[in-house]
C-alpha positions in Angstrom: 0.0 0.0 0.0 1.8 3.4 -0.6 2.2 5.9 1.8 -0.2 8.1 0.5 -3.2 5.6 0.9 -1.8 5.0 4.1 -2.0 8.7 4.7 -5.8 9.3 3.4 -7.2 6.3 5.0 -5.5 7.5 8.6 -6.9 11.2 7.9 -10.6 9.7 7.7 -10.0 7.7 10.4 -8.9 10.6 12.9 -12.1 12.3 11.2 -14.1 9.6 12.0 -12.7 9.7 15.3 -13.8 13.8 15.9 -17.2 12.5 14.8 -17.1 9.8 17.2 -15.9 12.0 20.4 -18.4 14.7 19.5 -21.5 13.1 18.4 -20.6 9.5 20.1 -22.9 10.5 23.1 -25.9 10.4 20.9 -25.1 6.5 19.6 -24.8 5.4 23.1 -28.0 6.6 23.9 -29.0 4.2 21.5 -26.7 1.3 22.5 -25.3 2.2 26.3 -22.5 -0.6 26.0 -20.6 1.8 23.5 -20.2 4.0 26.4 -17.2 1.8 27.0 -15.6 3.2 24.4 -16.7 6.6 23.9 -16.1 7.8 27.0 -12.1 7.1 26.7 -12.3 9.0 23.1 -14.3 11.9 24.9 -11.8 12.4 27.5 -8.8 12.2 25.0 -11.0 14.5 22.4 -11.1 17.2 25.6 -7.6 16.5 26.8 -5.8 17.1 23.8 -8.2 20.4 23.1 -7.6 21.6 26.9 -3.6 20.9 27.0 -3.2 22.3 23.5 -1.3 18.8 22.4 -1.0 17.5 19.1 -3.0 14.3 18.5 -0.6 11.6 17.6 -2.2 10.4 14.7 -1.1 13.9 12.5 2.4 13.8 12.8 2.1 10.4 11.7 0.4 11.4 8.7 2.5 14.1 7.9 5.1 11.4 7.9 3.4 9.1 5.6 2.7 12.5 3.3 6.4 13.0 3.3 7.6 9.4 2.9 4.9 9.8 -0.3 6.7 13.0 -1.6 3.8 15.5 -0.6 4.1 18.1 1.8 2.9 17.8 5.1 1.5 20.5 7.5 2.1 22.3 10.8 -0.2 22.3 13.4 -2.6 20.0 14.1 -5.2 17.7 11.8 -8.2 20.6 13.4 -5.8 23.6 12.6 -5.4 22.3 8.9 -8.1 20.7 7.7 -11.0 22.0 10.1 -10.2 25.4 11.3 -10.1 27.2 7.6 -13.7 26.1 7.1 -15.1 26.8 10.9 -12.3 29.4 11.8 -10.9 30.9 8.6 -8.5 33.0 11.5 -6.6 30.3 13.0 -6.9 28.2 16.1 -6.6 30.0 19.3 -6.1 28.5 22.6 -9.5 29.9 23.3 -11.0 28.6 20.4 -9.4 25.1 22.0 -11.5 25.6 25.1 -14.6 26.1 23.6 -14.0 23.1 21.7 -13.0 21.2 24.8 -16.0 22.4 26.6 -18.2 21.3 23.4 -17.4 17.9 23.9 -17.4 18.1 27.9 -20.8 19.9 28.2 -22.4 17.7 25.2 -21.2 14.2 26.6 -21.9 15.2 30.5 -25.8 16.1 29.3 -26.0 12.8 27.7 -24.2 10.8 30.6 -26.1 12.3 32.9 -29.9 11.7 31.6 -28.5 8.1 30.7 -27.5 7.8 34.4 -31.2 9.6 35.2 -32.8 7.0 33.4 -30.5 4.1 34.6 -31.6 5.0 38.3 -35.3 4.9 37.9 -34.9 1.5 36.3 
């Protein structure tokens, strides 16, 4: 497989994995078991936003883009791809905190009337 496959298919799957921490909340309402795994992802989604870290997955993309002869990218996979179509300014670490509290306030409101709901049962 060459690097840039390797590169495209690992871009979709950190997208898929944005999806997953932000929206996740709303599939375990559906099937409470994947709570088991979207809680982890939540946390990392909001620890990565609230310590201003890179995700490990984009420098290893940028590597496979460079091992394929493209150019990779500074930052990180929300400030390249992401930000110019929500934030055509740039990422801020302000802008990260409102992202971390996105997924923080979202996931708590759905934990919490899952956990209502648990209780009464």
């Amino acid at each position: 497989m060459s690097y840039r496959l390797l590169a495209d298919a690992l871009l979709l799957a950190h997208l898929l994995f944005i999806v997953f921490v932000v929206l996740g909340g709303g599939l375990v309402l559906c099937r409470p078991r994947l709570a088991l795994l979207h809680l982890p992802a939540a946390c990392w989604g909001a620890f990565i936003e609230l310590s201003g870290g890179i995700c490990p997955l984009t420098p290893l993309e940028n590597a496979w883009r460079q091992a394929a002869g493209e150019a990779g990218y500074a930052g990180s996979f929300i400030e390249h791809y992401l930000l110019p179509i929500i934030y055509p300014l740039g990422l801020t670490r302000e802008i990260q905190f409102v992202l971390a509290a996105v997924v923080i306030v979202v996931n708590l409101g759905v934990y919490g009337w899952l956990f209502q709901r648990w209780r009464r049962s």
